[in-house]
C-alpha positions, 0 to 999 in steps of 0.5 A, a space after each residue: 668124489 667118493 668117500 675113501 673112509 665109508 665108502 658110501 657118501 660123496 663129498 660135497 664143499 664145506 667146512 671143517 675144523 683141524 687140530 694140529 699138534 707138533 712138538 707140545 703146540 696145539 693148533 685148532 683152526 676153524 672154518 677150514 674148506 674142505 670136501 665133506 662126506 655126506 654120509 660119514 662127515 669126513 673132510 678131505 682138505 685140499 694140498 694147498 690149504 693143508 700147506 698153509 696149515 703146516 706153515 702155521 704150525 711151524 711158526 707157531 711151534 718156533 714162537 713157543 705157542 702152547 695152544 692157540 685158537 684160530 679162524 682160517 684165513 685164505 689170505 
């Protein structure tokens, strides 16, 4: 696809890290799939993934995390 943010470089499969930060919770999650730019490096994260992201978040907000680290996971 092409890239919506440069608009010159096509996205092709890799990785990225994303940082989510809800009610005084800081998650960082490493390794994320996700459709990079090879001209600019911005990372497209699919529907589901980010659904599951989200999920994580609102439990970790409900636990009280403050700031947490951690390595996506599919399963």
């Amino acid at each position: 696809m092409k890239c919506v943010i440069c608009k010159k470089g096509n996205t092709k499969l890799g990785k990225t890290t994303v940082t989510l930060d809800r009610e005084g919770s800081t998650l960082v999650f490493k390794d994320v799939p996700a459709s990079v730019c090879t001209n600019c490096g911005e990372a497209y994260v699919d529907g589901a993934i980010t659904a599951r992201l989200l999920d994580s978040a609102e439990t970790a907000v409900r636990s009280g995390i403050q700031v947490e680290i951690r390595q996506y996971s599919a399963a």
